[in-house]
C-alpha positions in Angstrom: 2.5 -1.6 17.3 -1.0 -3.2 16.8 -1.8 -6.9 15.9 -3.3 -8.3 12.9 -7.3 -8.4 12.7 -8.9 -10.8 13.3 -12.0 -12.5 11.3 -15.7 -13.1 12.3 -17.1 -16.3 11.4 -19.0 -14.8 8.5 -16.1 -12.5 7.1 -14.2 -16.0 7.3 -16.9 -18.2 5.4 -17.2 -15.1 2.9 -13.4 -14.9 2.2 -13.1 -18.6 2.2 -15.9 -19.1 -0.4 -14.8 -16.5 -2.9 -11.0 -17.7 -2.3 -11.6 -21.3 -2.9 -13.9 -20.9 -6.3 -10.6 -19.8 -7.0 -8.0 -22.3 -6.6 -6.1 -23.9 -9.2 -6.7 -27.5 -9.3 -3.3 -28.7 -9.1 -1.2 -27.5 -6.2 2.3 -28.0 -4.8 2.7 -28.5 -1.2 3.6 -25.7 1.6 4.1 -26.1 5.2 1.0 -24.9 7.7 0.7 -22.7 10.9 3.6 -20.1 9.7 4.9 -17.5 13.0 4.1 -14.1 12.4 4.8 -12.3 15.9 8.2 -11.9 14.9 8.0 -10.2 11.9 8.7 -6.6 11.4 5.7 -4.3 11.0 4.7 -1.2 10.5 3.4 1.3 13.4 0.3 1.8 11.8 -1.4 -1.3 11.6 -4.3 -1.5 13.1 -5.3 -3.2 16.6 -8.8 -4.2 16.8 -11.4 -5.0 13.8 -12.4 -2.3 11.9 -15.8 -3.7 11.2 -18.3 -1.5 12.5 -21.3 -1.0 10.1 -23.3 2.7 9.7 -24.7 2.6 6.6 -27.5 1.6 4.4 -26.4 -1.8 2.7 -28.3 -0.9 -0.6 -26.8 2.4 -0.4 -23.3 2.6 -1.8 -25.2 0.5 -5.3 -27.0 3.2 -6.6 -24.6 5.8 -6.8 -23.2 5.4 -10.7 -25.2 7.9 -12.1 -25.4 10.3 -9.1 -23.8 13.3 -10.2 -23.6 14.5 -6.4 -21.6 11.6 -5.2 -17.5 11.8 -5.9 -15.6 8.6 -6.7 -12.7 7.4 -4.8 -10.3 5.0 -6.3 -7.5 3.8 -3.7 -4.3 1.1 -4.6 -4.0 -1.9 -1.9 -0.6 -2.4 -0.6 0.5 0.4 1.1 -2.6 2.2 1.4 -5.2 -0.3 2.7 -2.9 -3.7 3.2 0.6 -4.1 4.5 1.6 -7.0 2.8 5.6 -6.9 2.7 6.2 -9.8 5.4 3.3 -11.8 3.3 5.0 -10.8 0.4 8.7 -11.5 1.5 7.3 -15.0 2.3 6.0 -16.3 -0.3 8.6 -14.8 -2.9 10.6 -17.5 -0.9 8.8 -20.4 -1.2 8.2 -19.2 -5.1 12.1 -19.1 -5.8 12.0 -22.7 -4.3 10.2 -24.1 -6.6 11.9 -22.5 -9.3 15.1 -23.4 -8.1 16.5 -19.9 -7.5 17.7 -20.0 -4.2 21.4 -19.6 -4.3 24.2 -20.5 -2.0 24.1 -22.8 1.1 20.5 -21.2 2.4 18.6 -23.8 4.1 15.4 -24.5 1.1 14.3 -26.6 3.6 12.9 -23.3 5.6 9.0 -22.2 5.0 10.3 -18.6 5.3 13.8 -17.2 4.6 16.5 -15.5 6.8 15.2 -13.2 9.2 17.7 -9.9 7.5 15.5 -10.8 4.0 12.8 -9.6 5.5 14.3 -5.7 6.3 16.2 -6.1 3.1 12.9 -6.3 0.9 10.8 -3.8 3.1 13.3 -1.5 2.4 13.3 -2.1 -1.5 9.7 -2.4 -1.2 9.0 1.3 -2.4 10.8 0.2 -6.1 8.4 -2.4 -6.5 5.7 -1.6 -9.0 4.1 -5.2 -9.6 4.3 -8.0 -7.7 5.6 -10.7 -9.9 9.3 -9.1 -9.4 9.4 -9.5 -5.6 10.8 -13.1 -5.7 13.4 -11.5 -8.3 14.7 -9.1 -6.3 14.5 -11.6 -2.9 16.7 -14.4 -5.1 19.2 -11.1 -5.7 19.7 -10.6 -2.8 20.5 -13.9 -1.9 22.8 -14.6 -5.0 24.4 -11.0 -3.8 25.0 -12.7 0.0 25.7 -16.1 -0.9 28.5 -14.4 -3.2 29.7 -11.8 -1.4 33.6 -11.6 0.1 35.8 -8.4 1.6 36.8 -7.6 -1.6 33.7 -7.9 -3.3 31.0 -6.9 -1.3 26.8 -7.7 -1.6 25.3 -4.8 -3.9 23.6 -2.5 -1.1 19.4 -1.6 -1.2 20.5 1.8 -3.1 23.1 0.3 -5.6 20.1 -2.6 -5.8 17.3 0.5 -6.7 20.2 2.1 -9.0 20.3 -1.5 -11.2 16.9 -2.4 -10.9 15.5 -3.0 -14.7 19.1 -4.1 -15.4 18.7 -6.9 -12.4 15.3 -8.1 -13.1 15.7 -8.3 -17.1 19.6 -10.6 -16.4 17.5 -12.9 -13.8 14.7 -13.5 -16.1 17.5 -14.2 -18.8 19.8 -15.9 -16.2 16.6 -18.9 -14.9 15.1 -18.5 -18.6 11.8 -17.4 -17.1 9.3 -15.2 -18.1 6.6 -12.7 -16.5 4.1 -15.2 -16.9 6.3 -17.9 -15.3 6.9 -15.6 -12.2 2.9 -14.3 -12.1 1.5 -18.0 -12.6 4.1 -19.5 -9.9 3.9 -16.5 -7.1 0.1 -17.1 -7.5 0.4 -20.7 -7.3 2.0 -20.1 -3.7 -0.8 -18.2 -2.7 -3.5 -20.5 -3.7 -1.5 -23.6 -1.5 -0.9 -21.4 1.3 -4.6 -20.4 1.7 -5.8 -23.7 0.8 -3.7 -25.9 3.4 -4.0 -22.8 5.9 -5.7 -19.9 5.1 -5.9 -18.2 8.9 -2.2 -17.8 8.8 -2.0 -16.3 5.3 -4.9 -13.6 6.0 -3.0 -13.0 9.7 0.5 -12.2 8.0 -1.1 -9.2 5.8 -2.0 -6.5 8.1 -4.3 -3.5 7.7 -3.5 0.4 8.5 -5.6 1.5 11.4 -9.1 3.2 10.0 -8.7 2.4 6.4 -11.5 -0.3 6.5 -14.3 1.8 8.4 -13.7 4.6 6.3 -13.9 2.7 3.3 -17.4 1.7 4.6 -18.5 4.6 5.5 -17.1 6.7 2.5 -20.0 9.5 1.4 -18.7 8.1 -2.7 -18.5 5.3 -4.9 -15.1 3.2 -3.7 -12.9 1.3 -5.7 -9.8 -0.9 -5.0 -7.0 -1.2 -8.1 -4.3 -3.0 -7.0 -1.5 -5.0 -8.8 -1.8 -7.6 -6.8 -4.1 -10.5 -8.3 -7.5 -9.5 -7.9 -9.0 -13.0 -5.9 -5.9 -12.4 -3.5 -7.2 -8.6 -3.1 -10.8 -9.6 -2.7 -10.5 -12.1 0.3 -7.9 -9.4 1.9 -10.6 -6.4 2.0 -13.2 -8.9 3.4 -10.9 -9.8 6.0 -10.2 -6.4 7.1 -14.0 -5.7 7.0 -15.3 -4.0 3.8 -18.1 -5.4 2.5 -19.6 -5.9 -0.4 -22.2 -3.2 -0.4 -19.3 -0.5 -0.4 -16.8 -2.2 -2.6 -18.3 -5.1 -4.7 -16.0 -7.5 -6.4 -16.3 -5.8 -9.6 -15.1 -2.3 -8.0 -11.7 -4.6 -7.3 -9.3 -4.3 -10.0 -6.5 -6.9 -10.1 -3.4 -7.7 -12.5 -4.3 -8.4 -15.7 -7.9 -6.5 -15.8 -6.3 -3.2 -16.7 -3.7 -2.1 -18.7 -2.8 1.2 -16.6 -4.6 2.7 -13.7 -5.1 6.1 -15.2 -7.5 3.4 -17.8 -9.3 2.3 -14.9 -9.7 6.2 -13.1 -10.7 7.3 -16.5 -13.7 4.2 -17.2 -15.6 5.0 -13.7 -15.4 8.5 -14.7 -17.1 7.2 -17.8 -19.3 5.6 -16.3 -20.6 7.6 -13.1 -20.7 11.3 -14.4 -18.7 12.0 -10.8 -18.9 15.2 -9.2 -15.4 14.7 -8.1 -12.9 12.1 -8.3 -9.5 11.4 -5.8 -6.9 9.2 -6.4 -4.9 7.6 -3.5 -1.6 6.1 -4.1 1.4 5.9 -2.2 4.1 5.5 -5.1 5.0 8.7 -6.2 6.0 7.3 -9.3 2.7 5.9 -10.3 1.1 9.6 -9.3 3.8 11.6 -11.4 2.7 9.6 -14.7 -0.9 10.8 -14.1 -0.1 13.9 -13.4 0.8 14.2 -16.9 -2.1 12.1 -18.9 -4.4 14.8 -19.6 -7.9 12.4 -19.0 -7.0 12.9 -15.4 -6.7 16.7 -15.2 -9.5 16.9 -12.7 -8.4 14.3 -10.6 -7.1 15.1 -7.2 -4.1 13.0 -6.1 -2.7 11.8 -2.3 0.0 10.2 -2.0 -0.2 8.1 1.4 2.9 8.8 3.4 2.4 5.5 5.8 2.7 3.2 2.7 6.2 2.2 1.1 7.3 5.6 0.1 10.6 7.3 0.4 11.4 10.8 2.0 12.6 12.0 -1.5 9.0 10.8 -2.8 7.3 12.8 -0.1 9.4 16.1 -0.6 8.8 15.6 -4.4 4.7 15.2 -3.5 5.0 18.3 -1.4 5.9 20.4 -4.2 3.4 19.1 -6.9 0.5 21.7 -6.4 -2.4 18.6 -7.6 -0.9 16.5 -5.0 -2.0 16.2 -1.1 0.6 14.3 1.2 -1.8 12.8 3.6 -1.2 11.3 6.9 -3.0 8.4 8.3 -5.0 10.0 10.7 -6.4 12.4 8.1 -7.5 9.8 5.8 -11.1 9.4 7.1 -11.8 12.7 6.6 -10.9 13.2 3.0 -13.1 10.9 2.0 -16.1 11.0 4.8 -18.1 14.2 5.3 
């Protein structure tokens, strides 16, 4: 089990510039200097700083109309960016504000119950965007604060099973809306970085090699990710991709697309790619590509050290256009 990376001084004062040219003006207050150690992780995070540098900076700029070059377009969490304790976290202190915390739980807590933690790592491969994470965290709880022998707490599976029906009756239930949860779980974020951002980037950890590959990738690189794209930004900085290999405009966040087959499809456009690979680790998200037929040159891989099922990765092994890739082979698919 590694530790988080840590920053230099000028990945700090990069992430910390573009971060705060981002922050909302009005802000509600979080606590500072949040534990991490005893969280539960992942085994392959890494456990030094990717950040060595072998390349050209201008380099990786002048590649759009190289028809040589091959694109390579890659989601965040789950691929790059283990983000489920960071995650689990702040959907708690966003069902504070909104008042959906149920029961007798202590709201006096900056993180929830240790067992919510394993609860939504396990649901975590479910998720497609992240607006729905403090849902499914405030289900759980209403499930345990209500629970009894002859009733008991809807298990992760019977959760999965119910999952549309659940979110859809707890936007109805707190008369919210997507934009309420989106505006409010980014709200969290922008307080907790801004009151103390070294324990926000240290909670979101990064799979060993995923950084220095990025940077030394022989394509053009590009980062869509449902998680808001200023959050997604400071993250890869952290971990040590820099700009000349994945510039902010290569970073695609919620709200900038409406799909990502739309955004595979627009650097196709735009490059006149010899090649282009998709990297994913939601099956589901892969299987609906599969069958848009803009894509029918794109090669797939689902990531089998991000949140994805065994069912996902048996499914992935029989799909002909789709390469189950281990961690320790992802340099070489996209470094030659």
């Amino acid at each position: 089990m590694g530790s988080p990376l840590r920053m230099t001084s000028s990945l700090r004062g990069a992430a910390v510039s573009f971060v705060a040219t981002a922050l909302a003006a009005t802000r509600q207050p979080t606590a500072t200097g949040f534990l991490t150690n005893h969280l539960p992780r992942s085994s392959f995070h890494s456990s030094h700083a990717d950040k060595q540098i072998r390349y050209n900076s201008d380099s990786k700029l002048k590649m759009a109309s190289d028809s040589t070059k091959s694109l390579f377009l890659f989601d965040f969490d789950g691929v790059v960016c283990d983000s489920c304790n960071e995650c689990t976290v702040s959907a708690w202190r966003t069902c504070k504000i909104l008042k959906a915390i149920p029961g007798d739980f202590d709201v006096n807590q900056d993180a929830p119950p240790q067992w919510l933690f394993e609860k939504m790592r396990e649901i975590r491969p479910a998720i497609e965007v992240g607006w729905q994470i403090p849902v499914l965290l405030s289900v759980f709880l209403d499930e345990q604060a209500n629970s009894s022998p002859s009733s008991p707490a809807l298990s992760v599976p019977e959760v999965l099973d119910r999952y549309e029906q659940l979110v859809e009756e707890w936007l109805k239930k707190y008369d919210l809306t997507e934009k309420d949860m989106i505006d409010t779980f980014g709200q969290v974020r922008d307080d907790w970085i801004a009151q103390d951002m070294d324990s926000w980037l240290e909670i979101n950890t990064f799979y060993n090699g995923i950084a220095q590959a990025i940077n030394e990738c022989d394509g053009e690189t590009v980062l869509v990710t449902t998680k808001q794209q200023r959050f997604a930004a400071a993250l890869v900085r952290h971990a040590g991709v820099t700009h000349a290999c994945m510039p902010d405009d290569s970073i695609y966040g919620l709200g900038m697309y409406k799909s990502k087959a739309d955004v595979i499809v627009d650097r196709m456009e735009q490059g006149g790619y010899k090649s282009a690979h998709f990297f994913e680790d939601r099956y589901p998200t892969i299987a609906k590509a599969l069958n848009d037929d803009r894509l029918e040159n794109v090669k797939f891989y689902l990531c089998s050290w991000g949140y994805v099922t065994e069912n996902e990765l048996q499914l992935a092994s029989e799909e002909p256009r789709v390469k189950v890739l281990k961690l320790e082979d992802f340099a070489a698919s996209i470094v030659t």
